[in-house]
N, C-alpha and C positions, 0 to 999 in steps of 0.2 A: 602509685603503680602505673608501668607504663604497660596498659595493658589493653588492646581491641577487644571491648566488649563483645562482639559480633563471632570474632574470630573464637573469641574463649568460649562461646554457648556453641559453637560449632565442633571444636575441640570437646566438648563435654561429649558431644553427640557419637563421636569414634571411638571405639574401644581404645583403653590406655597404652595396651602392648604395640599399637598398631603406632601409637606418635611417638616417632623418633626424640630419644631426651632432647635435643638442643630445640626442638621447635615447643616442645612441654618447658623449659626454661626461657623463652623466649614472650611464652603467651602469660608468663606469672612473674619476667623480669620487673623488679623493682628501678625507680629512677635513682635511689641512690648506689645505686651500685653503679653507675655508668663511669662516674670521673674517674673512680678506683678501677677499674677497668682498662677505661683508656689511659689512664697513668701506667698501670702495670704493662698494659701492651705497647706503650714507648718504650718503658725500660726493659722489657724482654727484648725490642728489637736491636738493642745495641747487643745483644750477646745472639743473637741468631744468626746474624751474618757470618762472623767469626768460623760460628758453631759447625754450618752448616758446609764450607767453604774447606772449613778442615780437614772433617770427617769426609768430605768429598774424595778430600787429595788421598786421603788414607788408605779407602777405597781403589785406589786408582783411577779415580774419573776425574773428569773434566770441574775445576769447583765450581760452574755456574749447576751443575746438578744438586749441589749438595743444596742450593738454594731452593731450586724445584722439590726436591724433595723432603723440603720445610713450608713451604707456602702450600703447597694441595690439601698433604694430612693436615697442616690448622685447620683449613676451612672442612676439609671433611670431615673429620673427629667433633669440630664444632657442632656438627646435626648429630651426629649419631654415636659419639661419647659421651659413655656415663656421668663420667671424673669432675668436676667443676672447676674445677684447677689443672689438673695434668696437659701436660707441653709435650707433647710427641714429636718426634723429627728424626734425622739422622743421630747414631750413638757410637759411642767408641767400644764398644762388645760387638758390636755388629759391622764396622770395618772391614777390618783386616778378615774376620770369614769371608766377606764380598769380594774382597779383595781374591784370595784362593781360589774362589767359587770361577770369576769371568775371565781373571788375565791370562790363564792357559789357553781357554775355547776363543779370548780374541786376537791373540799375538800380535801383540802391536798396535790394533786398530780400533783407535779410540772410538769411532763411531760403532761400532759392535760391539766394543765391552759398554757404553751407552745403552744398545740395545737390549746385551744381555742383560743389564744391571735391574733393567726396566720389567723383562721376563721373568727372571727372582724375583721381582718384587711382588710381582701378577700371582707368581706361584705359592709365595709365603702369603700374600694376600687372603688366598682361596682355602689354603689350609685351615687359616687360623677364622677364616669365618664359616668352613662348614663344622670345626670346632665350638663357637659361638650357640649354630642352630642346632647341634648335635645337646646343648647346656653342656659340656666338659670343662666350664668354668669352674666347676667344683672342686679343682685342686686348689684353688687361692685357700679353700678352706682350712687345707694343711698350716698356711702360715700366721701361722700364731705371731702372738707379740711380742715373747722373747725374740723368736724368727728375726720380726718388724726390727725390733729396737738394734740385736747386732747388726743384721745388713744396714741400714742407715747409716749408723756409727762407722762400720767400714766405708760405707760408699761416702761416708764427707771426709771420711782420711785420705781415700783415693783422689777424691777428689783436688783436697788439698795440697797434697803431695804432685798433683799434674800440672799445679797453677806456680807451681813456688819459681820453677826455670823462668816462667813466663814475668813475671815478677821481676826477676834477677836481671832478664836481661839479658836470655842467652833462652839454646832449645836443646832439647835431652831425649836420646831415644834406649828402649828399653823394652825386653821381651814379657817382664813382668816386674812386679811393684817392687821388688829388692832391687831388680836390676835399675830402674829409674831413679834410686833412692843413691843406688850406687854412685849416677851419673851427674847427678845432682853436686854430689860432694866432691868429686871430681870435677865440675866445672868449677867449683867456687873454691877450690885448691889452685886450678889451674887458670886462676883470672881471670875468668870469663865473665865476671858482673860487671854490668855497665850502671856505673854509678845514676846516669840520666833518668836509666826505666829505672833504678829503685827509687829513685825522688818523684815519679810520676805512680809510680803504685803504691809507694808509701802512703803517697799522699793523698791517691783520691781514697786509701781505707782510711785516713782520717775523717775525710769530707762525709764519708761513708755511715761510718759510727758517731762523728760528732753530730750530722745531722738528726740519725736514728735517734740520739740520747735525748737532743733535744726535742724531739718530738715535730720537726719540722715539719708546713704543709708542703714542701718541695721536697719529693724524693730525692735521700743522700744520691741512690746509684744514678738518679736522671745527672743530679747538679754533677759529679762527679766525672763522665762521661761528656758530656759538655764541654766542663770547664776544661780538661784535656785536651780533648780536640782541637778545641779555640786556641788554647797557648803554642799547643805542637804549627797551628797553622800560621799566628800571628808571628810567632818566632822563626819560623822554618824549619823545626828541627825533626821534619819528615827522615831527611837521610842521615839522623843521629841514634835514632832508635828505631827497633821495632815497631811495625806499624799494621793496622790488620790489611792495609791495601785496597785498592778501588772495585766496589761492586763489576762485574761484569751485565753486558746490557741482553734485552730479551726476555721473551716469558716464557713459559712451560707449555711444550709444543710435541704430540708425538712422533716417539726414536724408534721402534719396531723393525725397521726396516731389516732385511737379510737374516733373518730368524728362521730356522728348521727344526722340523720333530727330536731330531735327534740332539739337540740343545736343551730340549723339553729334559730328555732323558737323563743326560748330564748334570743337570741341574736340580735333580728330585732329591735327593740327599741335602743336597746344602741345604734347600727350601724348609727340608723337615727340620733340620738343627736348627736353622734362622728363625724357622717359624717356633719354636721350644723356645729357643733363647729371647727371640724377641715379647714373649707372652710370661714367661717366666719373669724377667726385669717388667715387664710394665705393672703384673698384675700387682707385684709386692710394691715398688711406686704409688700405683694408683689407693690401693686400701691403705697405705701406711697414711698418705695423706688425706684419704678420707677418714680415716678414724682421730686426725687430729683436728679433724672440724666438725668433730661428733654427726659425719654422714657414714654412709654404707654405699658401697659399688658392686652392683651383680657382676661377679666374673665373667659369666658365661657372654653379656652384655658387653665387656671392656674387649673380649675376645672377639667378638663379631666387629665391634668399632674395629679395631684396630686391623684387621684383615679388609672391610673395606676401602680404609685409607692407606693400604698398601697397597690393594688392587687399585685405586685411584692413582697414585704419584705413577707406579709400573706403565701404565699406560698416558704418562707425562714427561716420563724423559728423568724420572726418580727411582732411586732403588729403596732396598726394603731401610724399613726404620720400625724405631719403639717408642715409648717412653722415654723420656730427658733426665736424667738424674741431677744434670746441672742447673736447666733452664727450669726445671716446674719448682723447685726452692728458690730462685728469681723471681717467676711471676707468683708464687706464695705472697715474699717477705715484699713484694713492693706492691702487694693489696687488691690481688687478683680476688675478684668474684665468683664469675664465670666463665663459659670458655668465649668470650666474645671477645677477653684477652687474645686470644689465640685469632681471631679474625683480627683484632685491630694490627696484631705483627705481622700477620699474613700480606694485610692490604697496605703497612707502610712500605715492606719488602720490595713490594710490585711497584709502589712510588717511588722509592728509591732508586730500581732497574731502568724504569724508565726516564723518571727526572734529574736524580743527581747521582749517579754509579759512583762518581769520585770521590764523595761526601767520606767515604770510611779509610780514605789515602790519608790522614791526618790522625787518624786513632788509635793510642799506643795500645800494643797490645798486653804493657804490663796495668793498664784501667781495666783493661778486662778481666785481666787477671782478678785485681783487687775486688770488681764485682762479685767473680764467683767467689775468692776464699769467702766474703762474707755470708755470699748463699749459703754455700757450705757450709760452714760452721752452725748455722742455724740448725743444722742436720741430725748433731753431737748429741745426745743424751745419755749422758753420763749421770745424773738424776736416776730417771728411770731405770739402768744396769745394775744400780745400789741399791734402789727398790727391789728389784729380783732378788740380787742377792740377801736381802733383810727376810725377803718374804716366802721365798725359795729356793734352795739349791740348784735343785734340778733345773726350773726353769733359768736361773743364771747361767749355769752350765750350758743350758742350749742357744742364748744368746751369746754366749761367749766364742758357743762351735762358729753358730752364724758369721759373725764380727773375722773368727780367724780365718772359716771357710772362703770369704769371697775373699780376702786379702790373697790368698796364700794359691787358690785355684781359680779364681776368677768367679764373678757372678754368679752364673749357673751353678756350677760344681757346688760354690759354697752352700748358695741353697738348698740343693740337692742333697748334700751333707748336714743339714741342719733338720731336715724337714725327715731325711732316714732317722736320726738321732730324734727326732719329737717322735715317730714310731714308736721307736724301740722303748724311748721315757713310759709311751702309754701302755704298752705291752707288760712294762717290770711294775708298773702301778695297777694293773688288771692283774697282773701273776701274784702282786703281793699286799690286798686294799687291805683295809684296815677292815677291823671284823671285833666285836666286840661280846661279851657278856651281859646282858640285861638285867634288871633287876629293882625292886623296890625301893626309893629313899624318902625317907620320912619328912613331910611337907612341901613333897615335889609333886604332881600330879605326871600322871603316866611309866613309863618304863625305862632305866637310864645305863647309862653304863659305868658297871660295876669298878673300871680301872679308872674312870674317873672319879668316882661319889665311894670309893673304901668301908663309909658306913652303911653301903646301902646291903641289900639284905634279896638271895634267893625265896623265889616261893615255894615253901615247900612241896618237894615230890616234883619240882619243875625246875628245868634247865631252858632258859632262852638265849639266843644267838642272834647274831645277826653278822651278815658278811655285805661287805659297800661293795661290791663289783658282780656285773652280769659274770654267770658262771660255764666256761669255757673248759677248752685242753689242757691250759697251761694251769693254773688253780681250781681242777675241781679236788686233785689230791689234796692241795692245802686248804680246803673246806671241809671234807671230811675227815682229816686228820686234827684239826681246830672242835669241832663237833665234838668228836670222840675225846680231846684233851679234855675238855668242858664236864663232858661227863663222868670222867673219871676223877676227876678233881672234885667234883659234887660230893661224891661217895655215894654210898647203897643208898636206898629206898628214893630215889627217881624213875619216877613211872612216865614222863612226857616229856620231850624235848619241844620246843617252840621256835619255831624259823620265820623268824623277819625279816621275810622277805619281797620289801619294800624298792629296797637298791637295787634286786635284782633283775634287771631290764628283759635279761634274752640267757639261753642257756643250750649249749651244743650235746653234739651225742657221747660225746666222751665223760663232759659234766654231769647229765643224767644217768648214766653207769653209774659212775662216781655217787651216786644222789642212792640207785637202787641197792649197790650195795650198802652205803650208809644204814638207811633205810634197815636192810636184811640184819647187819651189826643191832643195833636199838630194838630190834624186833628178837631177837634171840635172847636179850636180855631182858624182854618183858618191858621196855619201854616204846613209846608211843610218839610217833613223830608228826606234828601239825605244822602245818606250815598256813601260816599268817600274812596276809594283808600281799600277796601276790599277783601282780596283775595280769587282769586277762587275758593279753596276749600269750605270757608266758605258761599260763597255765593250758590255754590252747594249744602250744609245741607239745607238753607234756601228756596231752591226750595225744596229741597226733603221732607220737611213739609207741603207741598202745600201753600204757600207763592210768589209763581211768578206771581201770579197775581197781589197781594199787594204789590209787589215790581218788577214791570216790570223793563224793562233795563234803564229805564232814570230814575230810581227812584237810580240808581249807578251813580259813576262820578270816572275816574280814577285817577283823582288829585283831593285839597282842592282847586289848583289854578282853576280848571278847573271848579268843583261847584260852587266858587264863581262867574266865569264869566258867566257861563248859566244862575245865579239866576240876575244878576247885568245887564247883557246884554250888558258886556264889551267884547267883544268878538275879538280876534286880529288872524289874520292868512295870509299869503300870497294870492297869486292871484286867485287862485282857493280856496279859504277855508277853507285850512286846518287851523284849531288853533295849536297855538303857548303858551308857558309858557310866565303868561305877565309877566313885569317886575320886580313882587313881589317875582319872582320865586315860581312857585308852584309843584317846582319839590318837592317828595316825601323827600328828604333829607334836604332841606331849613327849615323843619317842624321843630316845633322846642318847 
């Protein structure tokens, strides 16, 4: 462990909330994670240049910003990002809105859409961390894992689908993913592959995967990207193919200048979207990939990071960014740790600007390509969508909305779509749970259900029920109409109905109507309605209605076992009294 014992008893000495993650992973990092680290943050920095250089131009800025606004957020994400892997920077969702957002209020004048780009980023910054302090991380909670699993699936089709021109050997533009698809197939109709880059992208996904298969201690993407470069420079065949082009020199310096209130003003709209969109893409990034490292990321956490390394680059000469969908299945697959990754690409960036800007004039940019389709594809689970479907409909159904959503309306939307449709899933399974028949089976201990065990057997003079969902608007009628089927089905001489109600969490005013008249129905007939094993809370809403009269305390039973032996007057206990589970076991858990 590389760890300062001094520093770590001091650390013990501060409350936990108060130490920023990257300085609590810092004081507990391990030495073997360093080479994996610093390996991965080599091979991240061959696609951060690219990345960030592009997404710049997209923007409209100048691309030595896109740079800036990759080197700040690594290292500031680094202290105070959850994520142990997530690669924040410039994003292609987040573009072209920038892009809308600046070049009308700068007309023409790159140095104040610099400015302004800086200001959006201050603003989406601010947003999204008094969001943070506010905890309103608790929307990640909506995204489940069918959620997870389509967005993924779609974001490495996307993915894929952006790298294939790059690849080919030509470039393709496209207002959405049909249209690129479109363009695609039009270039390659219309001869536009250049045999050169497919021999250079063919071949470093060879180097790529033959490496990976073998198991090599040399990363395929390092060896890959290398070897490329070197041939492109040894041969000269810079002006034969595409190439990513020479770093620009300089560091991250503040742009502010010529900024007014009424810029502020103009700018609150986009900020709010940017700031949605940008939180939206990271937080489903950030947990998909902690949960396939069996860790956990507080939203509310990833949200405050992520707002102060907006506010950070903003006042650097960077505009807003997110979450990477390309880069963090990069530094994933080539064995990232922690975020120190993210500092070692930060700090080679700066060495490169300074030392060798030219170094990336020799780098085809169909290696690039070839890096990411393999990130990507890592992304696919196709596994897991057949699991859904083997194991649930529904939840297939909603990773499939996912998967189509982002494809078809972009990121947000899709999500947005997928996470209304997990609603409305939980709403139609709350409006229609399962609910069951209880009842005796011979050499089972406790009470079970009757649609399962056919030989089991009512007790006489009693009707028990049980409904799996807290009882609300939408099924209180179909609880009492389930009830009342129950009883009617029983036939005459049922004196007690018995309500297990175990599942039932919480119950609204329309449910407790629902409950009183039930209730009034069984009571006109001379039967007697207990309700079992209901927890205190729920039974506190029920006074709090004024209902304690209607349902005094024997009108509860804390077992099924124990209702049926007050109603039967089997009643078993030691010498003084006390009752005992009889031997049907009516312990809570026997239910069945």
């Amino acid at each position: 462990m590389m760890v300062d014992r001094g520093a770590e008893m001091t650390a013990k000495r501060i409350p936990r909330w108060l130490v920023p993650p990257g300085v609590d992973t810092a004081l507990t990092y391990e030495r073997a994670w360093l080479w994996p680290d610093v390996r991965a943050g080599l091979v991240l920095t061959a696609l951060l240049i690219p990345a960030g250089m592009g997404y710049a131009e997209v923007a409209g800025l100048p691309p030595e910003t896109g740079l800036y606004a990759t080197i700040v957020p690594l290292l500031v994400y680094a202290v105070f990002g959850p994520s142990k892997i997530l690669v924040i920077g410039p994003d292609s969702a987040l573009a072209p809105i920038i892009a809308a957002a600046i070049l009308p209020l700068a007309v023409g004048d790159e140095s104040r859409a610099v400015a302004l780009a800086g200001l959006l980023a201050i603003m989406v910054g601010v947003v999204l961390l008094a969001g943070g302090v506010l905890r309103l991380g608790f929307v990640t909670d909506l995204l489940s894992k069918p959620i997870r699993v389509g967005y993924l699936n779609a974001i490495a089709l996307i993915v894929l689908i952006s790298q294939v021109p790059k690849l080919l050997g030509f470039s393709v533009e496209g207002d959405s993913l049909l249209d690129e698809v479109g363009a695609i197939f039009a270039g390659i109709a219309g001869g536009e592959i250049q045999p050169l880059a497919v021999a250079f992208g063919v071949g470093c996904l060879v180097v790529i995967l033959g490496l990976t298969w073998l198991k090599s201690p040399v990363p395929g993407v390092l060896a890959a990207v290398v070897v490329a470069t070197a041939l492109v420079w040894i041969l000269g065949l810079a002006e034969d193919l595409p190439v990513v082009g020479a770093l620009p020199g300089g560091l991250p310096t503040p742009a502010l200048a010529g900024l007014e209130w009424s810029d502020v003003a103009d700018l609150a709209l986009p900020a709010l979207g940017i700031a949605l969109i940008a939180f939206a893409d990271t937080a489903v990034l950030s947990r998909t990939f902690a949960a396939r490292r069996g860790e956990t990321v507080d939203g509310s956490k990833e949200m405050a990071a992520l707002g102060v390394s907006n506010i950070a680059t903003g006042f650097l000469s960077g505009f807003p960014m997110c979450g990477s969908s390309s880069r963090t299945p990069v530094a994933e697959q080539a064995g990232a740790k922690t975020q120190f990754t993210g500092v070692v690409g930060a700090v080679l960036l700066i060495a490169f600007m300074l030392l060798v800007p030219g170094l990336t004039a020799h780098l085809p940019a169909a290696a690039l390509a070839a890096v990411v389709i393999v990130a990507a594809s890592r992304l696919i689970d196709v596994k897991g969508f057949i699991r859904l479907v083997r194991m649930d409909r529904v939840d297939a159904l909603l990773s499939a909305s996912a998967f189509l959503g982002v494809l078809v309306f972009g990121v947000l939307e899709g999500i947005g779509v997928a996470i209304g449709l997990s609603l409305l899933a939980f709403v139609i399974r709350s409006w229609r749970p399962y609910r069951a028949e209880l009842g005796r089976v011979e050499g089972l201990r406790g009470y079970h259900d009757l649609s399962r065990y056919p030989e089991g057997e009512r007790i006489p003079g009693v009707v028990i029920v049980r409904f799996d969902a807290p009882l609300f608007f939408a099924n209180g009628d179909l609880f009492d109409a389930f009830v009342r089927s129950r009883v009617k089905d029983a036939g005459p001489g049922i004196r007690t109905v018995i309500l297990a109600a175990e599942p039932i969490t919480d119950i609204d005013t329309t449910a407790i109507d629902e409950l009183v008249e039930l209730d009034d129905y069984l009571a006109s007939r001379g039967i007697r309605l207990v309700i079992a094993e209901m927890k205190d809370p729920v039974v506190d809403v029920l006074r709090e209605y004024g209902l304690r009269d209607r349902f005094p305390p024997e009108r509860f039973a804390p077992t099924v076992g124990a209702a049926v032996d007050d109603v039967t007057g089997t009643l078993r206990g030691d010498l003084d009294g006390t009752k005992w589970d009889d031997d049907d076991g009516d312990d809570v858990g026997g239910e069945r």
